[in-house]
ROBA-682782 format. One record per residue (C-alpha): residue number from 1; residue in one letter; x, y, z. Coordinates in pm, whole numbers, plus 50000, padded with zeros to 5 digits. Example, Ala and Ser with C-alpha at 12.3 -4.5 7.8 and 13.67 -1.06 7.14 Angstrom:
<nuzas>
{1 'A' {51230 49550 50780}}
{2 'S' {51367 49894 50714}}
</nuzas>
This chain:
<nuzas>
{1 'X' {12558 22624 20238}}
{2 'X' {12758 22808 20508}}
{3 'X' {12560 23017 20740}}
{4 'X' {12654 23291 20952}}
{5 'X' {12969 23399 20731}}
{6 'X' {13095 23727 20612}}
{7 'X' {12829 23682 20333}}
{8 'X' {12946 23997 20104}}
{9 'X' {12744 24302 20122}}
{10 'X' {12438 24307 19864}}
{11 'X' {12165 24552 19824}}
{12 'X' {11856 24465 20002}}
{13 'X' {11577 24519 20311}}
{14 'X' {11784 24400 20653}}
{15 'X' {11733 24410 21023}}
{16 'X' {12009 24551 21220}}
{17 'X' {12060 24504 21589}}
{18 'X' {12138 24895 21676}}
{19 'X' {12316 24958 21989}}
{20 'X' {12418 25279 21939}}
{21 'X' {12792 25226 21950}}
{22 'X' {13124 25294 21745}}
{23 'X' {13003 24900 21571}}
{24 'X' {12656 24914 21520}}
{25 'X' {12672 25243 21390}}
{26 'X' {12975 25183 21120}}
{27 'X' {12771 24849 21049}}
{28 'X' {12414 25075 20938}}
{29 'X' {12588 25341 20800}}
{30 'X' {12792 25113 20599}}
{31 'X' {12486 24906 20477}}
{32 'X' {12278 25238 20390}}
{33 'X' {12559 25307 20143}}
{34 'X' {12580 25010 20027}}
{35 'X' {12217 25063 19947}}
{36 'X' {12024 24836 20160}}
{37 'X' {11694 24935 20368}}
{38 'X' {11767 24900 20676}}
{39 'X' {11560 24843 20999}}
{40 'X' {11698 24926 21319}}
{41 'X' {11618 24714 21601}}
{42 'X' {11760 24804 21998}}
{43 'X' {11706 24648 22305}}
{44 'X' {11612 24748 22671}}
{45 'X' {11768 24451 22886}}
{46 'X' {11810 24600 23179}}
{47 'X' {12139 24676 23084}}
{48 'X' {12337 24872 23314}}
{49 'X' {12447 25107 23048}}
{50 'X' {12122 25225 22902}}
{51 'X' {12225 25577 22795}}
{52 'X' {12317 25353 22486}}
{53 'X' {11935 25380 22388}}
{54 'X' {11966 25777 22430}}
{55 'X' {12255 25716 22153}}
{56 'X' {12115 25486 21914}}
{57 'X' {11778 25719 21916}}
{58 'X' {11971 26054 21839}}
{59 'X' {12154 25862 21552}}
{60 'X' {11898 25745 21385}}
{61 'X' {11714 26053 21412}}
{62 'X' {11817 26257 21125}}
{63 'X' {11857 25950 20883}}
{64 'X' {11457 25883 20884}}
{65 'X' {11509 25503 20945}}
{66 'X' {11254 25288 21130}}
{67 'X' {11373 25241 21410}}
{68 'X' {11195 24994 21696}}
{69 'X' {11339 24963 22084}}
{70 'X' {11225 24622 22214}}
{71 'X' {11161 24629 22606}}
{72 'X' {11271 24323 22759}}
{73 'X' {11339 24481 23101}}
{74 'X' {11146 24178 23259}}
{75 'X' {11384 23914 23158}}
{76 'X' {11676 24131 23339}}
{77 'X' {11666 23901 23651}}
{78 'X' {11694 23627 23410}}
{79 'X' {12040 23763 23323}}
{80 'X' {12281 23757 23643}}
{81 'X' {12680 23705 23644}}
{82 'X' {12736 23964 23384}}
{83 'X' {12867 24359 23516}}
{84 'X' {12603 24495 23227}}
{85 'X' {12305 24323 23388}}
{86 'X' {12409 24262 23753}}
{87 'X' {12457 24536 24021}}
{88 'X' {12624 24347 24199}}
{89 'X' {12913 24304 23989}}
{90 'X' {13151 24533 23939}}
{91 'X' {13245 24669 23555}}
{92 'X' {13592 24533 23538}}
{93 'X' {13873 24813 23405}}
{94 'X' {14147 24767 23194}}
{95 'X' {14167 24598 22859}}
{96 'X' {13951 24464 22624}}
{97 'X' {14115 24082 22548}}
{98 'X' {14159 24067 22955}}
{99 'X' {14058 23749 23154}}
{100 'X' {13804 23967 23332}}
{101 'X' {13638 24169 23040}}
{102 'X' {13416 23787 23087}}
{103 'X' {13232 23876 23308}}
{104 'X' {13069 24151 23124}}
{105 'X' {12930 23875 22897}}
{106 'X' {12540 23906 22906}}
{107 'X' {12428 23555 22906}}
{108 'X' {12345 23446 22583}}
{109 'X' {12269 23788 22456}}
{110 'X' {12322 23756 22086}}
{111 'X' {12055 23467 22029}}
{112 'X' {11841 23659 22221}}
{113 'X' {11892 24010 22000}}
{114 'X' {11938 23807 21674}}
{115 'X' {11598 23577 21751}}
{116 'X' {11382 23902 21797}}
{117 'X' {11574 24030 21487}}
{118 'X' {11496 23759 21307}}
{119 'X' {11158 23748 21389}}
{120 'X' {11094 24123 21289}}
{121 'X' {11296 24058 20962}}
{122 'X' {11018 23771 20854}}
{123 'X' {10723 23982 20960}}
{124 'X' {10851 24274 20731}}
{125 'X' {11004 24024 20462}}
{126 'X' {11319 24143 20498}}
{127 'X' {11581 23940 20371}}
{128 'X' {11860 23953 20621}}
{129 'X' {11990 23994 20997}}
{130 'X' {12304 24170 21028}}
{131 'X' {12524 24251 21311}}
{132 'X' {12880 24402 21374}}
{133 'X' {13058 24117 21569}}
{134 'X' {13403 24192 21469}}
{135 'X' {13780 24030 21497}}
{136 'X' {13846 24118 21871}}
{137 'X' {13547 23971 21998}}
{138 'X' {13574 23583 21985}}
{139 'X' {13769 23623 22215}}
{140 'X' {13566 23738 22488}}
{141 'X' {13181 23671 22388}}
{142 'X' {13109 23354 22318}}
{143 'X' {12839 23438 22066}}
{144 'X' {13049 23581 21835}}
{145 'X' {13231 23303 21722}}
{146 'X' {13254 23146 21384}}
{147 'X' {13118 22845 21500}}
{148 'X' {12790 22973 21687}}
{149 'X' {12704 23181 21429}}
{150 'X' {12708 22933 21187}}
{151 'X' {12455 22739 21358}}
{152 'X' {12220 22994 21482}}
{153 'X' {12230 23124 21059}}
{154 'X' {12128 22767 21010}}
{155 'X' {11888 22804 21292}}
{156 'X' {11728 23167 21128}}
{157 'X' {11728 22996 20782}}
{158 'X' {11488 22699 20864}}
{159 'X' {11267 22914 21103}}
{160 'X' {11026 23044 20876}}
{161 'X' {10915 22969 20524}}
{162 'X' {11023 23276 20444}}
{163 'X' {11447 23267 20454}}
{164 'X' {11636 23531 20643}}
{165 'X' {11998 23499 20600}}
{166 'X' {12260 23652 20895}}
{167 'X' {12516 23899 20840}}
{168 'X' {12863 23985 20976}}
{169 'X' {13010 24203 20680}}
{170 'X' {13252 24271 21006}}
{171 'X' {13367 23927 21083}}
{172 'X' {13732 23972 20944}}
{173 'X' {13771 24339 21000}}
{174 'X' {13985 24510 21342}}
{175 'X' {13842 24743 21576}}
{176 'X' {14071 24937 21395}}
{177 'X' {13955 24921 21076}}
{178 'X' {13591 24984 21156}}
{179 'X' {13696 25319 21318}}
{180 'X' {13896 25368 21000}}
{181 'X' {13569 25291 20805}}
{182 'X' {13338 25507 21042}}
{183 'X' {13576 25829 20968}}
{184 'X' {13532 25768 20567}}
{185 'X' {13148 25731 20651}}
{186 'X' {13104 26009 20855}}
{187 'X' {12982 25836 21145}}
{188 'X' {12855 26047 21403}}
{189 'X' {13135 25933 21659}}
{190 'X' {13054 26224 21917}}
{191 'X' {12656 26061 21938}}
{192 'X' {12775 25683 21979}}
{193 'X' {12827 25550 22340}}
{194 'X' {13050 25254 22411}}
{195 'X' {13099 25271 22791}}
{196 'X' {13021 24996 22973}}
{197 'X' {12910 25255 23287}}
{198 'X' {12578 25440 23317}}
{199 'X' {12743 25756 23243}}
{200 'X' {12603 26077 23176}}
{201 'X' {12976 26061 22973}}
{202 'X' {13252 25735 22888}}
{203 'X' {13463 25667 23194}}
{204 'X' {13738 25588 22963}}
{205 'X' {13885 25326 23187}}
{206 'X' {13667 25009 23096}}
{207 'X' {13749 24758 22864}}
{208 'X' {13493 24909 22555}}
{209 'X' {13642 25261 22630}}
{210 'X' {13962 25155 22633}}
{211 'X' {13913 24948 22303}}
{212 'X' {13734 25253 22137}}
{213 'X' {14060 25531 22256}}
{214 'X' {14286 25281 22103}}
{215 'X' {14098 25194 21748}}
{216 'X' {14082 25615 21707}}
{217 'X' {14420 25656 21775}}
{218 'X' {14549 25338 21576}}
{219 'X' {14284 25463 21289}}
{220 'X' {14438 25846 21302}}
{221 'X' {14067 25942 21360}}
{222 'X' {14016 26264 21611}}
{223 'X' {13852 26127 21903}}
{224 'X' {13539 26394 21990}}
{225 'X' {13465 26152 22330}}
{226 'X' {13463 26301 22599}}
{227 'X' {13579 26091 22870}}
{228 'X' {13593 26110 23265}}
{229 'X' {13909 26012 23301}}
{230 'X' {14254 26159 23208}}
{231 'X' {14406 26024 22844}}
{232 'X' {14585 25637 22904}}
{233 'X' {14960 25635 22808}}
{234 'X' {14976 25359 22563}}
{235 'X' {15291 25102 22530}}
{236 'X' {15336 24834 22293}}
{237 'X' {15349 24490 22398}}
{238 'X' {15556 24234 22253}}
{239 'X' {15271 24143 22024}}
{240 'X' {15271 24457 21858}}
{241 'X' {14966 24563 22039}}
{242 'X' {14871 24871 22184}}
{243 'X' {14812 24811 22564}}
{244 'X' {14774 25097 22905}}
{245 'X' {15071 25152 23086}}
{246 'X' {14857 25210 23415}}
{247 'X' {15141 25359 23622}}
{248 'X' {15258 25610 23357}}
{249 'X' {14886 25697 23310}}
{250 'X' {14824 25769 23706}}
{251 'X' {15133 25956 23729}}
{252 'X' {14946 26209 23440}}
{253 'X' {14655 26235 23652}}
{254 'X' {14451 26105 23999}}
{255 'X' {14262 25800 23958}}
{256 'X' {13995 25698 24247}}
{257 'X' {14073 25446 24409}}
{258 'X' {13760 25262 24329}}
{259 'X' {13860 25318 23940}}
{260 'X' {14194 25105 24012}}
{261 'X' {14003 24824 24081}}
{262 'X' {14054 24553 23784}}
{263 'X' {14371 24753 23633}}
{264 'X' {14658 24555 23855}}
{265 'X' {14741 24848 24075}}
{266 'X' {14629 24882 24428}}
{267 'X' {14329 25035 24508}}
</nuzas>
């Protein structure tokens, strides 16, 4: 029995780990139509982008969901290295697949979400934990591989009498075609938050708002985010994909100097 896979979509009571971004919020809306009930389950971990939480509580809002916000603010010191955690280290700009989007991975932060999801999901007899790790992010976070999913599914399976199985209905799909998805849902896009910065709006230069500007586009979805930074010219690479051409970008508008740091161009 594989564990962890794209196990298709069946109607049911699941646990989803709710961020509040362009992901998590595709991932719910998509199971609520697919007729599941779904719990909603975010976290406070200190991250340095917690206006997500503002987000994920104004989305689920009007959809009269159960929604619980687990505060595990005293584990944050527990959590150095990563840009989302640490203060002192900087939120790397430029794009997503980049060598220094790691270090924006919070240390082992998907067994840590998934465990307390899991958990939840046996106390309320649920019979799933689903989350939206997607195409584009092996590449980056760790804990979204194939291969550690498998094994913490495995893990979930055997940790109560009661079975929970994991979810990724996600696992094979682009950033692309979520945002595709999220238009024919009606996804709230303006409420979502992706920004890897504290806000109070997306700076549009970090590797998640980059990512996001570029599924919308590619999806031909209007993009109601507004960002605090002017829009990225976008080239093709010789991969086919869409990438920032950072000096045709500054020429449309003035980036600080403390913005150029992490996009190849002097700061």
């Amino acid at each position: 029995m594989r564990h962890g896979a794209d196990i298709p979509v069946q109607s049911g009571k699941t646990v989803v780990t709710f961020s509040g971004g362009l992901d998590s919020t595709t991932l719910l809306y998509h199971l609520l139509r697919e007729g599941y009930e779904v719990l909603a389950l975010s976290v406070d971990y200190g991250q340095r982008h917690r206006v997500e939480l503002e987000c994920a509580a104004k989305i689920i809002a009007p959809l009269g969901i159960r929604h619980e916000t687990a505060d595990l603010r005293s584990i944050s010191n527990l959590l150095g290295g990563s840009s989302q955690t640490d203060d002192s280290v900087e939120v790397p700009l430029g794009h997503y697949e980049a060598e220094s989007m790691k270090q924006t991975v919070v240390p082992n932060r998907n067994m840590i979400l998934l465990s307390l999801a899991a958990a939840w999901a046996i106390g309320e007899k649920a019979d799933s934990v689903a989350y939206a790790a997607h195409a584009g992010d092996h590449a980056i976070y760790p804990d979204c591989r194939s291969e550690f999913a498998e094994a913490l599914g495995g893990a979930i399976a055997l940790a109560d009498w009661h079975e929970v199985k994991l979810l990724r209905p996600f696992v094979d799909k682009t950033k692309t075609e979520i945002a595709r998805l999220a238009g024919e849902l009606g996804v709230p896009l303006e409420r979502t938050w992706s920004c890897y910065q504290e806000g109070p709006i997306h700076c549009g230069a970090c590797g998640t708002c980059i990512e996001r500007r570029e599924a919308l586009l590619l999806a031909g979805i209007d993009d109601p985010t507004e960002y605090d930074s002017f829009a990225p010219a976008l080239m093709r690479d010789e991969s086919g994909s869409f990438t920032i051409d950072w000096e045709k970008t500054i020429e449309g508008g003035e980036m600080p100097p403390e913005r150029r740091q992490g996009t190849g161009e002097p700061a």
